[in-house]
C-alpha positions as a Markdown table, in Angstrom:
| # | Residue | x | y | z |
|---|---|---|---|---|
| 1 | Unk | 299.2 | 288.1 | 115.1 |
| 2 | Unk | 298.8 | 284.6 | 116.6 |
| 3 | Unk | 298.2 | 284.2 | 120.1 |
| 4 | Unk | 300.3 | 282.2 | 122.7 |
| 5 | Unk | 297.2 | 280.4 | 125.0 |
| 6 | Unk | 298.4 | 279.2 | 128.6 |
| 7 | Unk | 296.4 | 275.9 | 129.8 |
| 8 | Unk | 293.5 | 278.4 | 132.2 |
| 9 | Unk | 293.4 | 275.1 | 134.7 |
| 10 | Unk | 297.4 | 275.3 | 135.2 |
| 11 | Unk | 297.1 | 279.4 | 135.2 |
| 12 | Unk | 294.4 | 280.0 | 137.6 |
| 13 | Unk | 296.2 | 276.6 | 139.9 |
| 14 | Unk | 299.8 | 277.5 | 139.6 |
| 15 | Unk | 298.6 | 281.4 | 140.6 |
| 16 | Unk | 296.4 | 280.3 | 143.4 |
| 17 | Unk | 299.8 | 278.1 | 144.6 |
| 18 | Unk | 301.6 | 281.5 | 144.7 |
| 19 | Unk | 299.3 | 283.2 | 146.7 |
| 20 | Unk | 298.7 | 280.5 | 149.4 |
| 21 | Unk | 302.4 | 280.9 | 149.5 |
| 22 | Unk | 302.3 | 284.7 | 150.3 |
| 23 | Unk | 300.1 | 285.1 | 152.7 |
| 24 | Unk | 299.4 | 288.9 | 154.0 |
| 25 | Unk | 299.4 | 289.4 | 158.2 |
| 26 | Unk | 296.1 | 291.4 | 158.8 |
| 27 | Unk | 298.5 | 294.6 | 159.3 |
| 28 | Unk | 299.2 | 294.6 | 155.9 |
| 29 | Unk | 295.5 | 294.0 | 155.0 |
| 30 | Unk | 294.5 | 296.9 | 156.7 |
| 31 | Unk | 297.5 | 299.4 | 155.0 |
| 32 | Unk | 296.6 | 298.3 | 151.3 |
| 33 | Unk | 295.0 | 301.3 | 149.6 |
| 34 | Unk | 290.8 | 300.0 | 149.7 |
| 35 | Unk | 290.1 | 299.6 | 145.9 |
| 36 | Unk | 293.2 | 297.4 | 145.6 |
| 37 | Unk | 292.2 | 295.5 | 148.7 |
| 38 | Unk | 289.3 | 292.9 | 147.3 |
| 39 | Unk | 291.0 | 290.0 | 146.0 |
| 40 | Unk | 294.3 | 289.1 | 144.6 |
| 41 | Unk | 295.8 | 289.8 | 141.1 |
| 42 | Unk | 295.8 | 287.8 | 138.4 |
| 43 | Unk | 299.5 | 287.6 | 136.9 |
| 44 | Unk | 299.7 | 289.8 | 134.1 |
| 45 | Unk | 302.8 | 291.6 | 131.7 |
| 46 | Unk | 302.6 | 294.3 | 129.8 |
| 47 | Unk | 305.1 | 295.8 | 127.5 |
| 48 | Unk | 305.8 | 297.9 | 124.8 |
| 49 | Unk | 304.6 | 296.4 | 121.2 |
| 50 | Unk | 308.2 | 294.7 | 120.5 |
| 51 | Unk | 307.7 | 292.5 | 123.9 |
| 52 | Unk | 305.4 | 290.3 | 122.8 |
| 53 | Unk | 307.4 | 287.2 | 123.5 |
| 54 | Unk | 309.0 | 288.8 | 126.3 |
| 55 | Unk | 305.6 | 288.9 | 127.8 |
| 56 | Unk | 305.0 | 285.4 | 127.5 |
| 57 | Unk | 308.2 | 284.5 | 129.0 |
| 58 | Unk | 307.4 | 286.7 | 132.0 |
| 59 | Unk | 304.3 | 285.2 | 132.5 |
| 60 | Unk | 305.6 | 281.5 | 132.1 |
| 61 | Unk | 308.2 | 282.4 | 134.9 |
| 62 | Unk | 306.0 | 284.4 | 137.3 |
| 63 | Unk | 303.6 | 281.2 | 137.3 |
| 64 | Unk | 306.7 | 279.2 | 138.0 |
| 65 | Unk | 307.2 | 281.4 | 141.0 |
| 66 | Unk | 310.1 | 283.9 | 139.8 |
| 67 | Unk | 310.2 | 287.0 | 141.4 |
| 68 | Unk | 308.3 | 289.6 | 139.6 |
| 69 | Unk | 311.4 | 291.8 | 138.2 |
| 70 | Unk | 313.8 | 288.8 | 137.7 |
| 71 | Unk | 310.8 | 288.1 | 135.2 |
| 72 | Unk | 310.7 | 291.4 | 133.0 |
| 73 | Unk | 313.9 | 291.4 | 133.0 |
| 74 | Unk | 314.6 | 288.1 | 131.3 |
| 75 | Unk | 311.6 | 289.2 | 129.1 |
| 76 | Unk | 313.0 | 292.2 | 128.1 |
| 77 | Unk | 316.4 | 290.4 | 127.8 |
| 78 | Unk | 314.3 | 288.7 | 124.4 |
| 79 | Unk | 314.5 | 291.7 | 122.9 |
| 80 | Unk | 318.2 | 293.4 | 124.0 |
| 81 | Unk | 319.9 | 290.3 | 122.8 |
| 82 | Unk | 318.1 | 290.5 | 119.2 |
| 83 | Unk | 319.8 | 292.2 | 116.4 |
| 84 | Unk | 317.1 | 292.6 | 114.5 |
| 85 | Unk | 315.2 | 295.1 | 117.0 |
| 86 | Unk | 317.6 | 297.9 | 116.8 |
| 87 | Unk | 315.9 | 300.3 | 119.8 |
| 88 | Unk | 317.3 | 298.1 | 122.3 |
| 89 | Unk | 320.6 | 296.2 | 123.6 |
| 90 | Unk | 322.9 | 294.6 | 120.7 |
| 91 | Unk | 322.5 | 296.0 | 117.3 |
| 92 | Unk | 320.6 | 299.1 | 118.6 |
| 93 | Unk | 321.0 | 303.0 | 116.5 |
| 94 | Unk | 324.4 | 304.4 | 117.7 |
| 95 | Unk | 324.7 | 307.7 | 118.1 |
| 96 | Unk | 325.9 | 310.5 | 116.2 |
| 97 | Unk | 329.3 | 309.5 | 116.1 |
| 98 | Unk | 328.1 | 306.0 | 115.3 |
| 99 | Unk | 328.7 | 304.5 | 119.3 |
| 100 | Unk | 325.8 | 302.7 | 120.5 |
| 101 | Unk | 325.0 | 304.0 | 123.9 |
| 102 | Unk | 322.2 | 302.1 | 126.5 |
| 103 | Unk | 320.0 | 303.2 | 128.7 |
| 104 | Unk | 317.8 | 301.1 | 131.4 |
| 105 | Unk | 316.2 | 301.3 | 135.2 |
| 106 | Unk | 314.2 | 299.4 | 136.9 |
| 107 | Unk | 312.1 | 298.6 | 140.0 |
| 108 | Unk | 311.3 | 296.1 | 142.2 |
| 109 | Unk | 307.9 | 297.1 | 144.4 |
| 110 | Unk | 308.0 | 294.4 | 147.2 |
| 111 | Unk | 312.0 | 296.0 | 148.4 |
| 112 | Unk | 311.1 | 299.1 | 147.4 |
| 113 | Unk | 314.6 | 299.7 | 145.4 |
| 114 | Unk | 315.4 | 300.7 | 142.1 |
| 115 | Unk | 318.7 | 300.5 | 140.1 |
| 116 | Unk | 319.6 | 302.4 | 136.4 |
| 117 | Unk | 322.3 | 302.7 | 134.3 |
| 118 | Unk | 322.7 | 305.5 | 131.4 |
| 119 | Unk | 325.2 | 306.0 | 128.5 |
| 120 | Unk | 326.2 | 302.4 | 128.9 |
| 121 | Unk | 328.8 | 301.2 | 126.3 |
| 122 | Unk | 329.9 | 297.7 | 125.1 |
| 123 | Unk | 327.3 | 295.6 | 127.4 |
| 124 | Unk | 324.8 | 293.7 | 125.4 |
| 125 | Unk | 322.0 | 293.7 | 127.8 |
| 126 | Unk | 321.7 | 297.0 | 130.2 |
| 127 | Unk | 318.9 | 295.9 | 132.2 |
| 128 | Unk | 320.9 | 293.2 | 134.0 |
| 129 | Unk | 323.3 | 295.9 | 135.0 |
| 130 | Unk | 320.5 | 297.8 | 136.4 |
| 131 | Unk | 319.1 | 295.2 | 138.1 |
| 132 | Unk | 323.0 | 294.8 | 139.6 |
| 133 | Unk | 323.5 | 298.1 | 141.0 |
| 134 | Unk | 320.1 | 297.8 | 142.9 |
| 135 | Unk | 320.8 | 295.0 | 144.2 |
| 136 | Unk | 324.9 | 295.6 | 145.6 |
| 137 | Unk | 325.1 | 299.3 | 145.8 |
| 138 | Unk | 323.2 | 302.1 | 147.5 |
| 139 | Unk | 323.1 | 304.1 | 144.8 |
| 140 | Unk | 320.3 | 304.3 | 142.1 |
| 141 | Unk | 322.2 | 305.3 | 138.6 |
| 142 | Unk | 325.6 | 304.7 | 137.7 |
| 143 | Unk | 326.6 | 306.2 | 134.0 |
| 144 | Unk | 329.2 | 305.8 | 131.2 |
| 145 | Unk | 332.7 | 304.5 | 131.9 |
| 146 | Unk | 332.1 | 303.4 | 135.5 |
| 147 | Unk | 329.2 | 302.0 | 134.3 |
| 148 | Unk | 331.2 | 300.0 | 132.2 |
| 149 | Unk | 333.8 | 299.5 | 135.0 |
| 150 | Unk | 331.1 | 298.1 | 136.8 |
| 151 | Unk | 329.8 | 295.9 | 135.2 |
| 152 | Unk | 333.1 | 294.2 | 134.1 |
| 153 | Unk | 333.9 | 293.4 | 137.8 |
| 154 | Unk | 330.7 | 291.2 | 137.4 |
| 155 | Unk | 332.8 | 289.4 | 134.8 |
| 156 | Unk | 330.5 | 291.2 | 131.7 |
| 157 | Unk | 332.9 | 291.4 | 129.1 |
| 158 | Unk | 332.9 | 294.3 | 126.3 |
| 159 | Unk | 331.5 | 293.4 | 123.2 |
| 160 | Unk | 331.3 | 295.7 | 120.1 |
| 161 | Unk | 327.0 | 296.4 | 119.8 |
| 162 | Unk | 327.0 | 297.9 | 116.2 |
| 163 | Unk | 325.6 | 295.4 | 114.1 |
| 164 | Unk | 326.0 | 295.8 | 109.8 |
| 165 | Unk | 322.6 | 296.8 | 109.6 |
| 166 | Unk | 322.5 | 299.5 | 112.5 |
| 167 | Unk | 326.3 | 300.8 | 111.3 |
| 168 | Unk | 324.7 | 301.1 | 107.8 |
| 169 | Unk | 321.2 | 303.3 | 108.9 |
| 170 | Unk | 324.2 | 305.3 | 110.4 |
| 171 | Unk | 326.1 | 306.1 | 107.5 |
| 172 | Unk | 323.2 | 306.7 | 105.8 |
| 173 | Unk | 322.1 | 309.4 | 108.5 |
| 174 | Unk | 325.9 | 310.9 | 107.8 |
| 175 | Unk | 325.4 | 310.9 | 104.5 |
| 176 | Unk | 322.3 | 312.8 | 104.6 |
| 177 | Unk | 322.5 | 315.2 | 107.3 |
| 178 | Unk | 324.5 | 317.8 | 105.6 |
| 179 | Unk | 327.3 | 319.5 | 106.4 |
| 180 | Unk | 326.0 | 321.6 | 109.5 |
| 181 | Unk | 325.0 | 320.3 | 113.1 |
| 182 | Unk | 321.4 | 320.9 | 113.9 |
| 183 | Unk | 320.7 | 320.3 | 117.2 |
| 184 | Unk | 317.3 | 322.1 | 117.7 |
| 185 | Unk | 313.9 | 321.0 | 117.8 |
| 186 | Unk | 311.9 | 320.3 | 114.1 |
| 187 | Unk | 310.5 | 323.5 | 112.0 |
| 188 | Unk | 307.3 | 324.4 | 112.0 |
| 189 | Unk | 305.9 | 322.1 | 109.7 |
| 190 | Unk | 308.3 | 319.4 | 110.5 |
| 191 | Unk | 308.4 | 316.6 | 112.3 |
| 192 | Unk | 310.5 | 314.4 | 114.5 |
| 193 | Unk | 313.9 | 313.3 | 112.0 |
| 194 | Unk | 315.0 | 310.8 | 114.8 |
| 195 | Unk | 314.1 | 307.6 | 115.4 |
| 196 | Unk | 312.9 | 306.1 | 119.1 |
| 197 | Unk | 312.6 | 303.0 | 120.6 |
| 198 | Unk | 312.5 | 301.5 | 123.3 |
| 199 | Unk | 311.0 | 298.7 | 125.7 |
| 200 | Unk | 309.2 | 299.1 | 129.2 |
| 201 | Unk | 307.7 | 295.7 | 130.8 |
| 202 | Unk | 305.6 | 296.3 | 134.0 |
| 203 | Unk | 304.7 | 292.6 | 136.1 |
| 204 | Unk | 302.9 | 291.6 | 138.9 |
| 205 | Unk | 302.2 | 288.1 | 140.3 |
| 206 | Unk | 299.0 | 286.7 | 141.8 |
| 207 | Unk | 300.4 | 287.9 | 145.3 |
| 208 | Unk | 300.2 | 291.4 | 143.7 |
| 209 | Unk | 303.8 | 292.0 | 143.7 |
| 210 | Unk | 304.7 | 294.4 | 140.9 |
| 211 | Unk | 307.9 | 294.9 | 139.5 |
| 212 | Unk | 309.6 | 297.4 | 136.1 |
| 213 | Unk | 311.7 | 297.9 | 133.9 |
| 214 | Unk | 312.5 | 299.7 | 130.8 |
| 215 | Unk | 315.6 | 299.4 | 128.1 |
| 216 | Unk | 317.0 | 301.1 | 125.3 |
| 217 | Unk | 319.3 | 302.5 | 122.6 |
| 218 | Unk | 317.7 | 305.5 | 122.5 |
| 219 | Unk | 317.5 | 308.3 | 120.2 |
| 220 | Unk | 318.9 | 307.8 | 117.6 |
| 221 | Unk | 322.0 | 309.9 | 115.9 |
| 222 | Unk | 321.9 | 311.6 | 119.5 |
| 223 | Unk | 324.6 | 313.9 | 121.1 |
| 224 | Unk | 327.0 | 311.5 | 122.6 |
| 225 | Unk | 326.3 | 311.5 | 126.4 |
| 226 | Unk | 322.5 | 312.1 | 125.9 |
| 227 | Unk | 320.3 | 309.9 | 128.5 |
| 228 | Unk | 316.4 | 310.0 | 127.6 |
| 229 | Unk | 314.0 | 308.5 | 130.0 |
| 230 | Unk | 314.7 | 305.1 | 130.1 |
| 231 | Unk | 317.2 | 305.3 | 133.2 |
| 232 | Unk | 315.5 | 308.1 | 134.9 |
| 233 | Unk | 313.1 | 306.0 | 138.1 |
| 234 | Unk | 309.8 | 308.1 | 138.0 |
| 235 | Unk | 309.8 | 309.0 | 135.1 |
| 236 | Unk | 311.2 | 305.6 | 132.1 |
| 237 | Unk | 309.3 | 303.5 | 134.6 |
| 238 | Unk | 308.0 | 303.9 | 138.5 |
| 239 | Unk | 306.7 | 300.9 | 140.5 |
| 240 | Unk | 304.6 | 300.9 | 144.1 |
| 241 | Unk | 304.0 | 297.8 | 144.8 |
| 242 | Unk | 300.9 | 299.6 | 146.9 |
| 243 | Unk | 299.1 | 300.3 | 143.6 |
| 244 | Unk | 300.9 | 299.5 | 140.2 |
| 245 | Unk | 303.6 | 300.2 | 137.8 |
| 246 | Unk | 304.0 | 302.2 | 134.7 |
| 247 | Unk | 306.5 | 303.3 | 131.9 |
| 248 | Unk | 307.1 | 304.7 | 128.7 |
| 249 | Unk | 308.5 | 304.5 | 125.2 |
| 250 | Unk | 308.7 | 307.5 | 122.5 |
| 251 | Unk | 310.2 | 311.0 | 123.1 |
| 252 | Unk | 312.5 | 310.7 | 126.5 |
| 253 | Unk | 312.7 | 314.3 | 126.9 |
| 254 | Unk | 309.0 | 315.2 | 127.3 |
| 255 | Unk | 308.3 | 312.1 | 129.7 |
| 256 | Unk | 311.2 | 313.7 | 131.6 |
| 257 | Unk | 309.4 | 317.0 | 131.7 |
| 258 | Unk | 306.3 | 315.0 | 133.4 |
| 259 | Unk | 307.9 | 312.1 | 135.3 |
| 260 | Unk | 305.4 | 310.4 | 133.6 |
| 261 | Unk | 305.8 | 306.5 | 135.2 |
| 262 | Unk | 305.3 | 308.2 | 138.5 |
| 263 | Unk | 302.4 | 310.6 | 137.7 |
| 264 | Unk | 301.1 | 307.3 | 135.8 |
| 265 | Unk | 300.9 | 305.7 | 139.3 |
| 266 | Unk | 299.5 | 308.4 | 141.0 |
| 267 | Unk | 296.8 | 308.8 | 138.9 |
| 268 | Unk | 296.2 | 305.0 | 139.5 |
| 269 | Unk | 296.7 | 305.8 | 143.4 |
| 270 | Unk | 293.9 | 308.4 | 143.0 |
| 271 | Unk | 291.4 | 305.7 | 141.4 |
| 272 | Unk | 292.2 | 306.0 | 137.6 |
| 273 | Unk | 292.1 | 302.5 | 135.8 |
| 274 | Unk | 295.8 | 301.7 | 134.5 |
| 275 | Unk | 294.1 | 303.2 | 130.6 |
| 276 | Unk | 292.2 | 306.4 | 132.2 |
| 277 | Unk | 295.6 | 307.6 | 134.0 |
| 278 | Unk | 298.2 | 306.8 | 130.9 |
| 279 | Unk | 295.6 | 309.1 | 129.6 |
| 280 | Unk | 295.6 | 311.7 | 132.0 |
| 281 | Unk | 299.4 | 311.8 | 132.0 |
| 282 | Unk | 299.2 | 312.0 | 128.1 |
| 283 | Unk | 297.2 | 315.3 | 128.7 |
| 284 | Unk | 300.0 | 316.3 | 131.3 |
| 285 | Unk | 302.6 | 316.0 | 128.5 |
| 286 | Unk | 300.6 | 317.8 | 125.8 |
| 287 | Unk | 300.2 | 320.5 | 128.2 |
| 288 | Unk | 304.2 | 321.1 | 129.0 |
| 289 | Unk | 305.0 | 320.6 | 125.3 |
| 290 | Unk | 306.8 | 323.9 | 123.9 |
| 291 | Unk | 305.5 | 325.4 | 121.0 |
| 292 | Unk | 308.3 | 323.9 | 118.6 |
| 293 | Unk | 307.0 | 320.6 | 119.0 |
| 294 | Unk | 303.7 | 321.5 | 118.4 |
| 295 | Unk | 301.9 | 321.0 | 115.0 |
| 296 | Unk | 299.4 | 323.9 | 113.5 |
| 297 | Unk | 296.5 | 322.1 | 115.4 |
| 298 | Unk | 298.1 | 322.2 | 118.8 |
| 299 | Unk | 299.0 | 318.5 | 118.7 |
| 300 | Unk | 302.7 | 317.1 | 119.5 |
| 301 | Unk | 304.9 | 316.2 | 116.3 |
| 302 | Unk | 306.1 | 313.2 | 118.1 |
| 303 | Unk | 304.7 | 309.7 | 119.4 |
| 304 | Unk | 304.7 | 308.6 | 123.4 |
| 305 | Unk | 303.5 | 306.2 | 124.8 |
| 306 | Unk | 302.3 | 304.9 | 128.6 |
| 307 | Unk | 302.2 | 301.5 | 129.9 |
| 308 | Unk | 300.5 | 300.4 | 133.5 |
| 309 | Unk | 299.4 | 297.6 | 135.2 |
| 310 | Unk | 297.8 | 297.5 | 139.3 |
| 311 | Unk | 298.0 | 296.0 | 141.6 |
| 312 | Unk | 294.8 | 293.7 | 140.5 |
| 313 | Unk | 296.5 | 292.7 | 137.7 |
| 314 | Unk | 294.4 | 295.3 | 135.2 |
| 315 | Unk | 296.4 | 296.6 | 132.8 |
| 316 | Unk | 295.8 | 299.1 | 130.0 |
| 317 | Unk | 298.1 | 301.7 | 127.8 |
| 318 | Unk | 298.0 | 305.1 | 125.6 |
| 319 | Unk | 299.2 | 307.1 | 123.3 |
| 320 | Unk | 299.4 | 310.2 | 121.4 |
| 321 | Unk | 298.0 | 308.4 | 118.0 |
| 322 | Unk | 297.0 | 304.9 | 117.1 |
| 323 | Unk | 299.8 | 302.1 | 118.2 |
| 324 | Unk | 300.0 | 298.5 | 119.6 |
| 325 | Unk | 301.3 | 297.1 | 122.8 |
| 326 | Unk | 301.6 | 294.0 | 124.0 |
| 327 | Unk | 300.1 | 291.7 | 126.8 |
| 328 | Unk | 300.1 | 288.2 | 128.7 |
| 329 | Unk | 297.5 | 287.3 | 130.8 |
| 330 | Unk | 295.5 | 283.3 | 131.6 |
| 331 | Unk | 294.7 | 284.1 | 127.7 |
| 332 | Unk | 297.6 | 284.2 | 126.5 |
| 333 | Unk | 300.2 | 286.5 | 124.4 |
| 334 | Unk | 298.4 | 288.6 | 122.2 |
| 335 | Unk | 299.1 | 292.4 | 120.5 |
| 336 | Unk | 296.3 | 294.8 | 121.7 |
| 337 | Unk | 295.7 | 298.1 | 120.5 |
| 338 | Unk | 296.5 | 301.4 | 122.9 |
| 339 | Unk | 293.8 | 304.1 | 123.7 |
| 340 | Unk | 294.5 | 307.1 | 121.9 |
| 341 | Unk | 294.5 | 311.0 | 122.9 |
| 342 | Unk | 294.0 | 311.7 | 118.9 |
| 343 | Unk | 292.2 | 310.4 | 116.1 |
């Protein structure tokens, strides 16, 4: 895959314009954690594999001087308004009863707010409503019908999200799927018969502000009502602007089980580069996997995947086995390949 190269002369200038623009008092010098203290970052995104154009158009707005989370979220907004990616927004997989359901959070590191929203029906792109409720309520996550409710008094109208293609995987998953409901996890031998998708973008400027978000469909075929990661702060995506941000795409359930954004961050806190702690948290979820979603080896039957960027503007991401992610840095938009917990 091509890459999309930024001019380095108007990267490096337009960055340093930002930062001479946010200057720190020495009190805030002093609080920063030391190995985040050295210099200022250099403006990076970094997404999930699909966000490969939303990552340029971060990175072309940050260096423009948008705020860091009004810029993944018009990156990720690329791939919620495409039909053709159907783990996200309009045209995503419904669920079992063939409704397409949204899920998305984010966070903004400089306020120190967050906003989600979860089961979200009829709204194209879930990540402005997210971004809505954090910014003109109190609350953090708002779900289903007053979701909806909400964001209508914003003047979002209801649109129908099932495209022909995603109603047609559905049927075909009807078809298929016999004539008994099996909620349970895979047999032994078996693995994961649902698809996942999603995208997390995490952003920081060259002030070293850092900013999340992540958005989805989720699961596929899922029981009506279920929320995965995606909405959940701490654990879909987790942001301090202190240190860094992280997030996650693959199995919801067992990031839940680890709040795997935050413990992403804390690793990070502890001195981890962004790669070494989505590793370490990868070890964290192996370890609280139950035995059903385990293969004979002792190795998950299902794909996850962690995301994290500091405050420096290093970046780096993992996953259980081999798969891509994207990045934009002064070199451009380019696919990179994750680190890997197994061969």
């Amino acid at each position: 895959m091509s890459d999309t190269p930024l001019s380095r002369r108007t990267f490096l200038g337009t960055a340093g314009a930002v930062v001479a623009g946010t200057a720190l008092t020495p009190k805030q010098v002093v609080a920063a954690p030391a190995i985040l203290r050295s210099r200022f970052a250099a403006p990076v995104a970094i997404a999930s594999s699909n966000g490969l154009r939303g990552v340029a158009r971060a990175v072309e707005l940050v260096l423009k001087g948008t705020d860091t989370l009004d810029a993944g979220i018009e990156g990720v907004k690329i791939q919620e308004l495409d039909p053709s990616d159907q783990s996200v927004g309009y045209g995503g997989l419904p669920n079992e009863e063939g409704v397409v359901q949204l899920d998305a959070s984010c966070m903004h590191g400089p306020t120190k707010r967050a906003g989600a929203v979860g089961a979200l029906e009829g709204i194209k792109t879930p990540s402005e409503i997210a971004r809505l409720v954090m910014k003109y309520t109190p609350h953090i996550l708002l779900v289903g019908k007053d979701a909806q409710r909400f964001a209508q008094s914003f003047g979002y109208q209801i649109e129908d999200l099932l495209t022909p293609q995603s109603r047609e995987a559905w049927l075909r998953w009807r078809a298929s799927r016999g004539t008994s409901d099996n909620w349970l996890d895979p047999k032994p031998g078996e693995k994961m018969a649902h698809t996942t998708g999603t995208i997390n973008m995490n952003v920081v400027n060259a002030a070293g502000d850092i900013s999340s978000v992540t958005t989805t469909s989720g699961l596929s075929w899922k029981v009506p009502g279920r929320c995965g990661d995606s909405p959940i702060v701490g654990a879909g995506q987790y942001t301090d602007n202190a240190i860094g941000a992280a997030g996650s795409t693959g199995l919801g359930e067992m990031n839940i089980m680890t709040c795997g954004g935050f413990l992403t961050v804390e690793f990070m806190r502890q001195g981890m580069s962004p790669t070494d702690a989505a590793l370490a948290t990868l070890k964290r979820v192996v370890a609280m996997t139950p035995p059903s979603l385990l293969d004979e080896r002792g190795r998950p039957k299902y794909q996850i995947q962690f995301y994290a960027v500091n405050k420096k503007g290093q970046y780096g991401a993992a996953a259980m086995t081999a798969s891509p992610f994207a990045v934009c840095d002064e070199k451009g938009a380019r696919i990179e390949q994750c680190a890997t917990l197994y061969s």
